[in-house]
ZAKOLDO-850248 format. One record per atom (N, C-alpha, C): z, x, y; residue in one letter. Coordinates in nm, 4 decimals. Example, Ala and Ser with C-alpha at 12.3 -4.5 7.8 and 13.67 -1.06 7.14 Angstrom:
SITE        zz        xx        yy  type
SITE    0.7800    1.3190   -0.5690     a
SITE    0.7800    1.2300   -0.4500     a
SITE    0.7800    1.3200   -0.3300     a
SITE    0.7080    1.2850   -0.2250     s
SITE    0.7140    1.3670   -0.1060     s
SITE    0.7870    1.2900    0.0030     s
end
This chain:
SITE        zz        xx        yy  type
SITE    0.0000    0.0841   -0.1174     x
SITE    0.0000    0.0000    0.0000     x
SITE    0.0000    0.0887    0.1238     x
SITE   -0.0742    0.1239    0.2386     x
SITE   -0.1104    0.1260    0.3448     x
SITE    0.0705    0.0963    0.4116     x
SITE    0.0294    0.1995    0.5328     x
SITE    0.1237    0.1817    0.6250     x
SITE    0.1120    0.0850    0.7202     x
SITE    0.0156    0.0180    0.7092     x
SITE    0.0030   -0.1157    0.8431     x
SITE   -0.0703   -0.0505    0.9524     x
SITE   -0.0668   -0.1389    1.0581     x
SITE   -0.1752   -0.1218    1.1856     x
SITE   -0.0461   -0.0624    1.2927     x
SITE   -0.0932    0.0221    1.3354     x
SITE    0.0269    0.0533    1.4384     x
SITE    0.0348   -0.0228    1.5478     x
SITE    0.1351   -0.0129    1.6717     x
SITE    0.1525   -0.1535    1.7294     x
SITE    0.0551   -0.0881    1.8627     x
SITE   -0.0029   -0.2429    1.9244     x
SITE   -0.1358   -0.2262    2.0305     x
SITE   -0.0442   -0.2730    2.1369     x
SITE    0.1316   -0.2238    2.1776     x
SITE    0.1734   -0.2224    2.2721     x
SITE    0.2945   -0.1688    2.2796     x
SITE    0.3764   -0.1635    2.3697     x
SITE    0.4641   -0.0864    2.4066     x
SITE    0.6141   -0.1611    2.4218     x
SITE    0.6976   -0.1358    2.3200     x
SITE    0.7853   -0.1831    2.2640     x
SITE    0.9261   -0.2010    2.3729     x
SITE    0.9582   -0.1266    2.4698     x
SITE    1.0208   -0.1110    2.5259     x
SITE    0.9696   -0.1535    2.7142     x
SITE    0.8325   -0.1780    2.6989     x
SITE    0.7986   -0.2356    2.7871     x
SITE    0.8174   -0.4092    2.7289     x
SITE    0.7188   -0.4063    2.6802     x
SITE    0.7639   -0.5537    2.6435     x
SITE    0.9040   -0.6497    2.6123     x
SITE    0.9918   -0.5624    2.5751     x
SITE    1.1357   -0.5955    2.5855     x
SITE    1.1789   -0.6110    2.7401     x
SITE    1.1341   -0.5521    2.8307     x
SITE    1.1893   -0.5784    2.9889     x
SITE    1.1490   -0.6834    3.0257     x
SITE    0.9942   -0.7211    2.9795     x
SITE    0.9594   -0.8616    3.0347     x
SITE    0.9865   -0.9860    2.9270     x
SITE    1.0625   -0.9287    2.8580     x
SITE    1.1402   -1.0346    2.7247     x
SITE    1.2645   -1.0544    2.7799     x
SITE    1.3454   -0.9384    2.8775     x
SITE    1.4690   -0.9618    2.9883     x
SITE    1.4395   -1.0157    3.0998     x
SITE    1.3691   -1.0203    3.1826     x
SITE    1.3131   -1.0975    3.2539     x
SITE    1.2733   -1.2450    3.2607     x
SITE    1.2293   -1.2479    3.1595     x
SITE    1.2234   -1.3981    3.1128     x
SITE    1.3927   -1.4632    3.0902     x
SITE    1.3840   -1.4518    3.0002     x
SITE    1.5727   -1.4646    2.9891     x
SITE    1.6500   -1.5054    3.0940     x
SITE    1.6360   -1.3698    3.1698     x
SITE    1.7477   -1.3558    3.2612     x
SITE    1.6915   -1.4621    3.3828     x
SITE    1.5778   -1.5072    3.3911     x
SITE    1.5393   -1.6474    3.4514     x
SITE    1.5842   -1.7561    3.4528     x
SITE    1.5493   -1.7567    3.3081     x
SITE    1.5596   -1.9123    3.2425     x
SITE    1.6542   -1.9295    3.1174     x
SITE    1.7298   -1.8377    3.1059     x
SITE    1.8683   -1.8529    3.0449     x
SITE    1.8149   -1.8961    2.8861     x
SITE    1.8745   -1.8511    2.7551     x
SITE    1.8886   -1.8645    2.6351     x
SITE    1.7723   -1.9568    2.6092     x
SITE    1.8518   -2.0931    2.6060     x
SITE    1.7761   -2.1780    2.5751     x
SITE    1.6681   -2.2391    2.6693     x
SITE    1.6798   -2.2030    2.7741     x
SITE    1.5563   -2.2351    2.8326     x
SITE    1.4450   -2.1544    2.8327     x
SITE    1.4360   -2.1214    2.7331     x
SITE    1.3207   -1.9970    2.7033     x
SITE    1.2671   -2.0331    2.5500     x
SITE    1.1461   -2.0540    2.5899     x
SITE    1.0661   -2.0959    2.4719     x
SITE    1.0044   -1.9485    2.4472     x
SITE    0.9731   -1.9597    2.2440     x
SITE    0.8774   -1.8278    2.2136     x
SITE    0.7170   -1.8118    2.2831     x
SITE    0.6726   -1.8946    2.3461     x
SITE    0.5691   -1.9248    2.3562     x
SITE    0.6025   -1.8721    2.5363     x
SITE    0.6986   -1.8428    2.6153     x
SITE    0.7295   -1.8288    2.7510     x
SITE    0.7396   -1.6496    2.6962     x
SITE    0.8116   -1.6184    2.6080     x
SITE    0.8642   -1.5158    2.5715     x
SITE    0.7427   -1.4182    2.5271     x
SITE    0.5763   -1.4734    2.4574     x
SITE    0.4931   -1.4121    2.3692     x
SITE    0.4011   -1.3781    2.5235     x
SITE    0.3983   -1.5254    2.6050     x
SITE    0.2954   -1.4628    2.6942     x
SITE    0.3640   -1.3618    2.8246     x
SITE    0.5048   -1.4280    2.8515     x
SITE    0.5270   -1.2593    2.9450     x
SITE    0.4811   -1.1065    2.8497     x
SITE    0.5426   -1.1249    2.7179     x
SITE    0.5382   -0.9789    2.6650     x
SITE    0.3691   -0.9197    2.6437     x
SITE    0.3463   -1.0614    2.6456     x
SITE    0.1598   -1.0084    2.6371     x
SITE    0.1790   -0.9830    2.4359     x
SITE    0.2170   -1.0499    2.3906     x
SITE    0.2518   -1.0060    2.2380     x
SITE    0.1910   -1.1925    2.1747     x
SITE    0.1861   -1.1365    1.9954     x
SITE    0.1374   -1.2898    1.9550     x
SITE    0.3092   -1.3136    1.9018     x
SITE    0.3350   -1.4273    1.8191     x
SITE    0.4578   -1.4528    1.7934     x
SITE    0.4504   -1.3255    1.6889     x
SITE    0.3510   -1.3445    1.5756     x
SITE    0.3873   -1.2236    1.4676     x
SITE    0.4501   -1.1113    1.4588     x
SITE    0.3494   -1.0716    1.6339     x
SITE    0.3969   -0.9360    1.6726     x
SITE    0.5554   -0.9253    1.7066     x
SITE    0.6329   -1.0302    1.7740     x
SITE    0.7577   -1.0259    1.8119     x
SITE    0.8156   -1.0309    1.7269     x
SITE    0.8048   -1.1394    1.6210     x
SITE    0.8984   -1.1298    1.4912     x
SITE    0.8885   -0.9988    1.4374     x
SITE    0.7727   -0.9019    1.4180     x
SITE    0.7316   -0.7731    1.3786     x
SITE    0.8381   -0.7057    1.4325     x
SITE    0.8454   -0.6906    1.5860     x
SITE    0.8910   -0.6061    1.6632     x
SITE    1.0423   -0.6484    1.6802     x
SITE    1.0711   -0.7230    1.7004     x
SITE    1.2153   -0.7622    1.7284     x
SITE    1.2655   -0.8593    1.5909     x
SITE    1.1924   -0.9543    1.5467     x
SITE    1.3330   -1.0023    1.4764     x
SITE    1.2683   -1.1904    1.4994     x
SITE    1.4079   -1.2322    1.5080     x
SITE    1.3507   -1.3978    1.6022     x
SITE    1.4075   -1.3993    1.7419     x
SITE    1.3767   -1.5265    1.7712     x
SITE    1.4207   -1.5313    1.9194     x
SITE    1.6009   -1.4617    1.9279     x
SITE    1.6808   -1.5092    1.8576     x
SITE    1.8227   -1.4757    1.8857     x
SITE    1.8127   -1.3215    1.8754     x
SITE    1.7318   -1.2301    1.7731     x
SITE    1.7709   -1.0619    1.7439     x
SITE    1.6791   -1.0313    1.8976     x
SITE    1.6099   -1.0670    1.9036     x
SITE    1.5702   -1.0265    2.0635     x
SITE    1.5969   -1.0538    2.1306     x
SITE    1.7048   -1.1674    2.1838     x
SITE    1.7690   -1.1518    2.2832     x
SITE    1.9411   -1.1196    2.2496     x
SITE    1.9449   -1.0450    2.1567     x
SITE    2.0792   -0.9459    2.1016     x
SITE    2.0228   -0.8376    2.2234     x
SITE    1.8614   -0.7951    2.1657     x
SITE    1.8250   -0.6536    2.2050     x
SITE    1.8152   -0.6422    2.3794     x
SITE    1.7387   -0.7742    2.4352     x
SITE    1.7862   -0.7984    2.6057     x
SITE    1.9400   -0.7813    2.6226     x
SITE    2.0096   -0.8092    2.5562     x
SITE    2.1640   -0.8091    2.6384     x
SITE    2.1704   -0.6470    2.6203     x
SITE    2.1408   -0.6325    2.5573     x
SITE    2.1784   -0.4848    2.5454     x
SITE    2.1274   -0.3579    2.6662     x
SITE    2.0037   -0.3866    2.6438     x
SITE    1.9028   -0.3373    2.7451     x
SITE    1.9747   -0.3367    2.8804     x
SITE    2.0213   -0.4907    2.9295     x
SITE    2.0325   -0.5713    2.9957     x
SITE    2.2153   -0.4642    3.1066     x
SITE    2.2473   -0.4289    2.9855     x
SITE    2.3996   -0.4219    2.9957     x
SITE    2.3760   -0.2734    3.0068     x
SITE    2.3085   -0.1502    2.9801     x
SITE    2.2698   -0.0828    2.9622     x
SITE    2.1964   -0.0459    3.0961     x
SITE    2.1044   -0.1188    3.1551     x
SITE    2.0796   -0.1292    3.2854     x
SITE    2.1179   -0.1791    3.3878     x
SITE    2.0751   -0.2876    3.4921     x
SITE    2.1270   -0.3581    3.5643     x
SITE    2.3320   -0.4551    3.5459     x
SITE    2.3024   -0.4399    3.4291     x
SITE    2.4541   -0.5028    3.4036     x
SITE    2.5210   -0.3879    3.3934     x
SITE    2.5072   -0.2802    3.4122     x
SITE    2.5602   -0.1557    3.3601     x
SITE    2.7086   -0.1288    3.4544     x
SITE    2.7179   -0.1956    3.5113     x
SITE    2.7970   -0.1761    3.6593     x
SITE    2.9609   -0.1965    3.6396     x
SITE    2.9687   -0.2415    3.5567     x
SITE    3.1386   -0.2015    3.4552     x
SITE    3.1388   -0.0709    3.4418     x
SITE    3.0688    0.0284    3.3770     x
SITE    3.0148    0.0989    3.2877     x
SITE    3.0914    0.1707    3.4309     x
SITE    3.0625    0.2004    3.5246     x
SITE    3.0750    0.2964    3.6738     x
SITE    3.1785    0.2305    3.6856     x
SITE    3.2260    0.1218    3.7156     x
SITE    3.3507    0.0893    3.7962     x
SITE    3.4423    0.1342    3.7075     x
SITE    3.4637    0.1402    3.5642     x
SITE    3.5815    0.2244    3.5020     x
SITE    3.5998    0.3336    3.5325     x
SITE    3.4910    0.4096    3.6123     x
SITE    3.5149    0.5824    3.6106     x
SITE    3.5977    0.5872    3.7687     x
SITE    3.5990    0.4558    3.8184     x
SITE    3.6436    0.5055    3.9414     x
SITE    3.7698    0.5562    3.9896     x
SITE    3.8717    0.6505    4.0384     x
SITE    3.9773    0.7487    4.0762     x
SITE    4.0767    0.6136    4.0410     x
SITE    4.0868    0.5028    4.1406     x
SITE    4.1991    0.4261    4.1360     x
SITE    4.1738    0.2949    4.0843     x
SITE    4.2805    0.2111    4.1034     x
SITE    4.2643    0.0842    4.0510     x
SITE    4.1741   -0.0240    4.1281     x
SITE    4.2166    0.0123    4.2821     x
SITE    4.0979   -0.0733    4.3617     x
SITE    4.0029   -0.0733    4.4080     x
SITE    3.9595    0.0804    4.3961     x
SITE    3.8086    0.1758    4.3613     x
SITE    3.7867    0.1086    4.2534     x
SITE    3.8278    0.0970    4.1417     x
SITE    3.7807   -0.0257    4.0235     x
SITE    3.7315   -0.1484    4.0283     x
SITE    3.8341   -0.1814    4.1074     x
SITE    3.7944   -0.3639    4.1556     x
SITE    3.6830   -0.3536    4.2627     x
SITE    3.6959   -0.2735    4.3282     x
SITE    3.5750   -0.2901    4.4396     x
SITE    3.4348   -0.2362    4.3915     x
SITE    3.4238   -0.1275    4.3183     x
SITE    3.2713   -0.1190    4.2303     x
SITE    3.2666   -0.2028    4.1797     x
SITE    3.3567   -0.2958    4.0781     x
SITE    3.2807   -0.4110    3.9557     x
SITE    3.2361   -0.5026    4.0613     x
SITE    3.2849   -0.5309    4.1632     x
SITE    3.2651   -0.6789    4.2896     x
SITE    3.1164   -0.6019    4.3449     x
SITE    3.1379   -0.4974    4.4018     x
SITE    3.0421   -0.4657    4.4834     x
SITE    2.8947   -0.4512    4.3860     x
SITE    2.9010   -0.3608    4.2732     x
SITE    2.8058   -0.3563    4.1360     x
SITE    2.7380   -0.5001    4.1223     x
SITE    2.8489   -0.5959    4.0914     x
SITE    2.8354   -0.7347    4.0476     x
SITE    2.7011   -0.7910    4.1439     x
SITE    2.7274   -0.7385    4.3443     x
SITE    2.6945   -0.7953    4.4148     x
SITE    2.4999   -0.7527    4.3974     x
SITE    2.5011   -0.6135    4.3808     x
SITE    2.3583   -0.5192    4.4036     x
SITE    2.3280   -0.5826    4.2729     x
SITE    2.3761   -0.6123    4.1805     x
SITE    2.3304   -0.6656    4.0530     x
SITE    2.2429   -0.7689    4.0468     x
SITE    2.2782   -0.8877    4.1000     x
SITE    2.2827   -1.0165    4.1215     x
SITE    2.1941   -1.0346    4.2197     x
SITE    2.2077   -1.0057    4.3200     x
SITE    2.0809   -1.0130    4.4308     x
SITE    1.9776   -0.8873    4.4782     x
SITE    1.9197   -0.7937    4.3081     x
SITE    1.8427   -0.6801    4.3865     x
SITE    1.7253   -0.7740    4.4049     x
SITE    1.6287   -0.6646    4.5094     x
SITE    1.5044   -0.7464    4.5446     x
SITE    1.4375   -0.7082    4.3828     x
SITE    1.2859   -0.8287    4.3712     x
SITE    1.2596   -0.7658    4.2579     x
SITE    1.2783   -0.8202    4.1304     x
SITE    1.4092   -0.8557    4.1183     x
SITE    1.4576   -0.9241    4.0150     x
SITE    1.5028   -1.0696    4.0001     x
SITE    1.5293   -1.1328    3.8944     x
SITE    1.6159   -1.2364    3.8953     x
SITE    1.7268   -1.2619    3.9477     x
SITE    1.7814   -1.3704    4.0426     x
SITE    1.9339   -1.3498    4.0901     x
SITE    1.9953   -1.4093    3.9828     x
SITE    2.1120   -1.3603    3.9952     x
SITE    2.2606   -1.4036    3.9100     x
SITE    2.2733   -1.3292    3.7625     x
SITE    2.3463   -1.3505    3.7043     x
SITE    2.3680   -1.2445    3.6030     x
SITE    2.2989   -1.2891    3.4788     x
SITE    2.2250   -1.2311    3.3938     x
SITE    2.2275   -1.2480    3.2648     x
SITE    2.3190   -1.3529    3.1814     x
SITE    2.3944   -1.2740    3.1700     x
SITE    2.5073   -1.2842    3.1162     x
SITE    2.5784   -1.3858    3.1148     x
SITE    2.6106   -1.4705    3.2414     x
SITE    2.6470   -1.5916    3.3026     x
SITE    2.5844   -1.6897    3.2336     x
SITE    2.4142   -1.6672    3.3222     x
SITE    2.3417   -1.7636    3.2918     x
SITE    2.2781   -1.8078    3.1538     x
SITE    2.2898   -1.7328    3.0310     x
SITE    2.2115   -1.7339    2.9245     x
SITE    2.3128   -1.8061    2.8603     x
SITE    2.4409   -1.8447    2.8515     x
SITE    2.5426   -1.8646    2.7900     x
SITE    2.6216   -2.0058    2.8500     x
SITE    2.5573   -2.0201    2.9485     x
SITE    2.6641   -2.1645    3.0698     x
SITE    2.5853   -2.2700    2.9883     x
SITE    2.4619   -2.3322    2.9653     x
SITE    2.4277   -2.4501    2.9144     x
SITE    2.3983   -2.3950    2.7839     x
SITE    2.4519   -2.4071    2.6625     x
SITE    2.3499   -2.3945    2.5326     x
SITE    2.3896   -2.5156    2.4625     x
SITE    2.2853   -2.5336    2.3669     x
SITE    2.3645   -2.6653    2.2610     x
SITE    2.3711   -2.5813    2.1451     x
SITE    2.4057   -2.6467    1.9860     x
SITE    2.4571   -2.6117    1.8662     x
SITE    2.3770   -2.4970    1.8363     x
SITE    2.2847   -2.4942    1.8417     x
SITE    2.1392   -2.4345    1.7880     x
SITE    2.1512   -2.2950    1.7947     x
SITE    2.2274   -2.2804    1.9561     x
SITE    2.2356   -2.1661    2.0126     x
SITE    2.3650   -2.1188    2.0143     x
SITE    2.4555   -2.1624    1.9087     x
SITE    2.6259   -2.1066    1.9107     x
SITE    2.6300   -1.9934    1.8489     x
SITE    2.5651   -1.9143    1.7905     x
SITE    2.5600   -1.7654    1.7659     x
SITE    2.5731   -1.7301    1.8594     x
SITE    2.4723   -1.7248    2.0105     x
SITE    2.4319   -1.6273    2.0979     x
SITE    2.5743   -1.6802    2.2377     x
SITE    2.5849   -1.7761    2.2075     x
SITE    2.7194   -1.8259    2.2772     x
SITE    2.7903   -1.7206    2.2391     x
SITE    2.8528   -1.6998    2.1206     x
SITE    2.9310   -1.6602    2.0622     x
SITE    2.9395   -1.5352    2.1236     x
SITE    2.8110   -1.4498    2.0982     x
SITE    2.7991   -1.3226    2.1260     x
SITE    2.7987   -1.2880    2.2551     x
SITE    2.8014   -1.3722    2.3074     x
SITE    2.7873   -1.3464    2.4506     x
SITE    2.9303   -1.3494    2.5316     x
SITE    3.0269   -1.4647    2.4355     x
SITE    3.1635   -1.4862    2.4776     x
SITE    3.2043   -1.3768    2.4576     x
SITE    3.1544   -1.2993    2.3197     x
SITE    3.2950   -1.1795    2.2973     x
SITE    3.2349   -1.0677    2.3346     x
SITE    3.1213   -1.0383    2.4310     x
SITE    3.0773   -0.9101    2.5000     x
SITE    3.1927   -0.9597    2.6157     x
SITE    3.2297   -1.0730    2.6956     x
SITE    3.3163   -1.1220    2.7753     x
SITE    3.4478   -1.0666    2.8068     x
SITE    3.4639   -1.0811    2.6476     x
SITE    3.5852   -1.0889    2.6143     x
SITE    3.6039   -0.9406    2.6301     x
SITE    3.5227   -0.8584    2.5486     x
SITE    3.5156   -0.7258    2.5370     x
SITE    3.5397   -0.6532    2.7123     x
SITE    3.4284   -0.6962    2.7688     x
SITE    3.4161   -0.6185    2.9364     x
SITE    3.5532   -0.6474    3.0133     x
SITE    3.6376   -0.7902    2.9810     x
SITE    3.7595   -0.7988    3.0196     x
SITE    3.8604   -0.7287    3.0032     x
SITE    3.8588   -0.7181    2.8698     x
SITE    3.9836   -0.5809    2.7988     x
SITE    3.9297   -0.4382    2.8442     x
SITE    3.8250   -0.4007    2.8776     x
SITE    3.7750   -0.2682    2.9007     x
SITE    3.8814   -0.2702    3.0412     x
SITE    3.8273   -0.3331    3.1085     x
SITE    3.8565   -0.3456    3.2266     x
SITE    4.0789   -0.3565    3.2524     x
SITE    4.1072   -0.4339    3.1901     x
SITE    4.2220   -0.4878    3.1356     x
SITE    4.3041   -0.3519    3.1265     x
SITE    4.2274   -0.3023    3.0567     x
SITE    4.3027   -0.1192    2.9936     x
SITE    4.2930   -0.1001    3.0991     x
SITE    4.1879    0.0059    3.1860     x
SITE    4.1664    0.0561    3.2756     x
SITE    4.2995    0.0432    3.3733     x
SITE    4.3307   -0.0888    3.4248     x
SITE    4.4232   -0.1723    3.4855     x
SITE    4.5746   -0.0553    3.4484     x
SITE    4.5773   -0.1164    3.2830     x
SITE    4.7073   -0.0262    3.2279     x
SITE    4.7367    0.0427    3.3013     x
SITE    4.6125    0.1619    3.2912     x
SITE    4.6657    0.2825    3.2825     x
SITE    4.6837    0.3650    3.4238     x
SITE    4.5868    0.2254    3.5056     x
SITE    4.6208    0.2735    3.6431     x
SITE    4.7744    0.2336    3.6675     x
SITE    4.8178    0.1328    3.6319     x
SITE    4.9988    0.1162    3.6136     x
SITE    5.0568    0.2091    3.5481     x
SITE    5.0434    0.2153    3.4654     x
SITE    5.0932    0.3461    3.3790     x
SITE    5.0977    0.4839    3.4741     x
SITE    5.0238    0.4919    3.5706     x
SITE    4.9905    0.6075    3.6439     x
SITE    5.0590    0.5990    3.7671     x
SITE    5.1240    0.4920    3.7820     x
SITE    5.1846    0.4201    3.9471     x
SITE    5.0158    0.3879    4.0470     x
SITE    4.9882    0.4058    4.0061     x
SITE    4.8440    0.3395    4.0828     x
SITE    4.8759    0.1931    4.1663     x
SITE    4.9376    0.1157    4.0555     x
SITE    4.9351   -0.0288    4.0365     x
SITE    5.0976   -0.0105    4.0485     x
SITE    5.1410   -0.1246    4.1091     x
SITE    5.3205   -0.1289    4.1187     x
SITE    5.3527   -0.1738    3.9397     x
SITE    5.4990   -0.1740    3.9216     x
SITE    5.5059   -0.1566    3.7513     x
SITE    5.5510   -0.2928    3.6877     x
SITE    5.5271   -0.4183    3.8451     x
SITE    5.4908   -0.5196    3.7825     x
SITE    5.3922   -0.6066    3.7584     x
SITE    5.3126   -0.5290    3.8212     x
SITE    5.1367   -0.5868    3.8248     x
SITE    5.1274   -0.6429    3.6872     x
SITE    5.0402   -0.7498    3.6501     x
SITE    5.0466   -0.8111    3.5934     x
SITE    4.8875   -0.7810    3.5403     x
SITE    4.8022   -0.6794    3.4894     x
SITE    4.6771   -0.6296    3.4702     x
SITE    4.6127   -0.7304    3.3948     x
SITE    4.6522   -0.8104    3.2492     x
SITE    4.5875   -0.9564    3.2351     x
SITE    4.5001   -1.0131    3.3380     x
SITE    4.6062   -1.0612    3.4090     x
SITE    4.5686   -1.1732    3.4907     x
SITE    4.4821   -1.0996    3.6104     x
SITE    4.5119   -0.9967    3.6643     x
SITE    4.4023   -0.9049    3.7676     x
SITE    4.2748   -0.8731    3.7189     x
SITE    4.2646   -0.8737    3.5774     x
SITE    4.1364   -0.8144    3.5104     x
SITE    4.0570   -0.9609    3.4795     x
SITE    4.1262   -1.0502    3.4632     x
SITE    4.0410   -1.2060    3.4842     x
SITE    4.0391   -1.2660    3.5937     x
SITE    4.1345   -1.2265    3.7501     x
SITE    4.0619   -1.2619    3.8521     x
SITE    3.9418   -1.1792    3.9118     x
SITE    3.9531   -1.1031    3.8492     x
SITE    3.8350   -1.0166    3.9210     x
SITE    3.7153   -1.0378    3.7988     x
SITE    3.7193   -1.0478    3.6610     x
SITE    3.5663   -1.1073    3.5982     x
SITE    3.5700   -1.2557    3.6935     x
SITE    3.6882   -1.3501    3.7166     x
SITE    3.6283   -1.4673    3.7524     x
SITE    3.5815   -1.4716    3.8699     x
SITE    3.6305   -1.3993    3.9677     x
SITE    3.5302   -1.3311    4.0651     x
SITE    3.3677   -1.3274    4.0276     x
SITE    3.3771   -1.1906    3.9626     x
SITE    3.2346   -1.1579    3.9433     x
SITE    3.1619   -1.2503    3.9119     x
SITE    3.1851   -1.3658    3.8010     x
SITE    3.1481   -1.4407    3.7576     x
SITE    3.0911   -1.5821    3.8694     x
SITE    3.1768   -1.5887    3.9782     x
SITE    3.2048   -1.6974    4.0456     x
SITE    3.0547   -1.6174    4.1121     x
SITE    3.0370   -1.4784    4.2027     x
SITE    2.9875   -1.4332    4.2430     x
SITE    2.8138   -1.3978    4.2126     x
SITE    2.8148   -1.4263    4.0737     x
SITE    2.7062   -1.4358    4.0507     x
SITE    2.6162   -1.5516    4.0179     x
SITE    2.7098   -1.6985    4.0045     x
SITE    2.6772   -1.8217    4.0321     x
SITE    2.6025   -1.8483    4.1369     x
SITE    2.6954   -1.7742    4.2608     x
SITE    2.6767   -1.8042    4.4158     x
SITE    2.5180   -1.7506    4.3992     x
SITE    2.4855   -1.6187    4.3721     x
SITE    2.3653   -1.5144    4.3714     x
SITE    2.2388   -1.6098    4.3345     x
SITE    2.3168   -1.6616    4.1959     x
SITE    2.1960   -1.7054    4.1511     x
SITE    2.1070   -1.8616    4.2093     x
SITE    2.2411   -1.9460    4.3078     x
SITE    2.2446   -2.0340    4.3399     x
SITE    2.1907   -1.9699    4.5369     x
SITE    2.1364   -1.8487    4.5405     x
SITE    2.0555   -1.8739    4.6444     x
SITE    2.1719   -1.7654    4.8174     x
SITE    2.2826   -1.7652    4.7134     x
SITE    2.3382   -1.6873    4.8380     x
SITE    2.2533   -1.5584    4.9097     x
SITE    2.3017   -1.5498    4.9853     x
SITE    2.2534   -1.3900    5.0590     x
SITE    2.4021   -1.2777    5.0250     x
SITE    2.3682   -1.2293    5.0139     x
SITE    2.3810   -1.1097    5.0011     x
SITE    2.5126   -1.0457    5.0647     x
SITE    2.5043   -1.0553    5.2134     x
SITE    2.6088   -1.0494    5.3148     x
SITE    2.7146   -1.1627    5.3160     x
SITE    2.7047   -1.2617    5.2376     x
SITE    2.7829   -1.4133    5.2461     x
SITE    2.8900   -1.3185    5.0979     x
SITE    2.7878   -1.2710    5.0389     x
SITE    2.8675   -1.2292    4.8950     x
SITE    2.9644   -1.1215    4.9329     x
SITE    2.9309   -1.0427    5.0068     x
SITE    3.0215   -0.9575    5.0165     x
SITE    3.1388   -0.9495    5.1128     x
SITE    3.1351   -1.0682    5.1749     x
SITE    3.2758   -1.1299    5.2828     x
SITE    3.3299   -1.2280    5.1536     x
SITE    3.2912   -1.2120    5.0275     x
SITE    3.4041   -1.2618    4.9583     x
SITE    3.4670   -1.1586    4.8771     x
SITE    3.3765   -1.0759    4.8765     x
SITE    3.4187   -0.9879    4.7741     x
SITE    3.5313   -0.8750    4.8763     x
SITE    3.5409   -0.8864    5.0002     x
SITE    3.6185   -0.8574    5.0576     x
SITE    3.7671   -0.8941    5.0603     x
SITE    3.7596   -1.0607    5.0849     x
SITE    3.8385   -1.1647    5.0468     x
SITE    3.9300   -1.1029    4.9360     x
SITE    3.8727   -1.1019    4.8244     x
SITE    3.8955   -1.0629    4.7154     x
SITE    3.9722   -0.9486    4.7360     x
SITE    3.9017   -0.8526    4.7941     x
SITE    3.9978   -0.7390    4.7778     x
SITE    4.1400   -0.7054    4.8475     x
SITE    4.1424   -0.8194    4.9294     x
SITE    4.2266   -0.8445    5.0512     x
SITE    4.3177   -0.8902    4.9957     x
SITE    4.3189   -0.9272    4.8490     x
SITE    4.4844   -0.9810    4.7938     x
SITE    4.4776   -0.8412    4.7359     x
SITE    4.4521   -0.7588    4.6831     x
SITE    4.5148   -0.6470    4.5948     x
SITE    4.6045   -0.6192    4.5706     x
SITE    4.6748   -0.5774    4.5000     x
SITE    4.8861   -0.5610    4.5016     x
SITE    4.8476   -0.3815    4.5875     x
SITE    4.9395   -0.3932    4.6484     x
SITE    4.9440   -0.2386    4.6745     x
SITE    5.0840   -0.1529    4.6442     x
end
């Protein structure tokens, strides 16, 4: 048996405009047929290349989180605790409204309306959530642990006002805010900080 036809496109290109799509029109609002003609691919080829609709959009979140969502990824490295909070807000903000792209997050949006069909990618999407919270959550620790944070800060609950922040923040994005409106909240925001 023959090794097959090699592929007549570019695998990692076509995955960006497989994130793109997505990150538009959210999970389920994305048909294979929205998904074959951005990638410029037939369905065969995608099932070939990726999988089904859910393993390719495993491989967008990833991409997704990896790039433009990447912005956790930096705000953990930052010196203090509110150098932390203010990259994930500010990240969240350049995220959400670059020119160019889709507004609002991935992440948000692929996961806010799904029905049964789509409770895998719910799923997976809750416990990347869950996951970026506790990253973040630690971080928190250890800035307490360090006196960063006073030693009754309560890092739980700071590490879910600030995803529900981000979260709230990229609603706003995707719902048409500007840019400058986002970041007099994300100010707001930073304006309770414990010090």
């Amino acid at each position: 048996m023959g090794a097959g036809r090699p592929r007549a496109f570019d695998v990692d290109e076509a995955l960006d405009r497989a994130l793109e799509v997505f990150w538009r029109q959210g999970y389920e609002g994305t048909a294979l047929s929205d998904l074959t003609a951005a990638m410029g691919i037939s369905r065969p080829s995608l099932y070939a290349a990726y999988g089904n609709k859910e393993a390719l959009f495993r491989k967008v979140l990833d991409r997704y989180l990896d790039g433009p969502g990447g912005y956790l990824r930096q705000a953990l490295l930052a010196p203090t605790a509110r150098a932390v909070a203010e990259e994930l807000l500010r990240g969240a903000i350049r995220a959400t409204t670059a020119e160019g792209r889709p507004r609002g997050c991935l992440v948000v949006q692929s996961a806010l309306a799904t029905g049964e069909d789509a409770a895998p990618v719910r799923r997976h999407v809750r416990a990347h959530r869950r996951a970026s919270q506790a990253a973040l959550r630690e971080r928190l620790e250890r800035a307490r642990a360090e006196g960063d944070l006073p030693p009754d800060a309560d890092t739980a609950a700071l590490a879910r006002y600030l995803w529900t922040t981000v979260y709230g923040l990229s609603v706003q994005a995707a719902g048409g805010a500007a840019r400058e409106d986002l970041e007099r909240v994300a100010e707001l925001a930073l304006s309770t900080w414990p010090s």
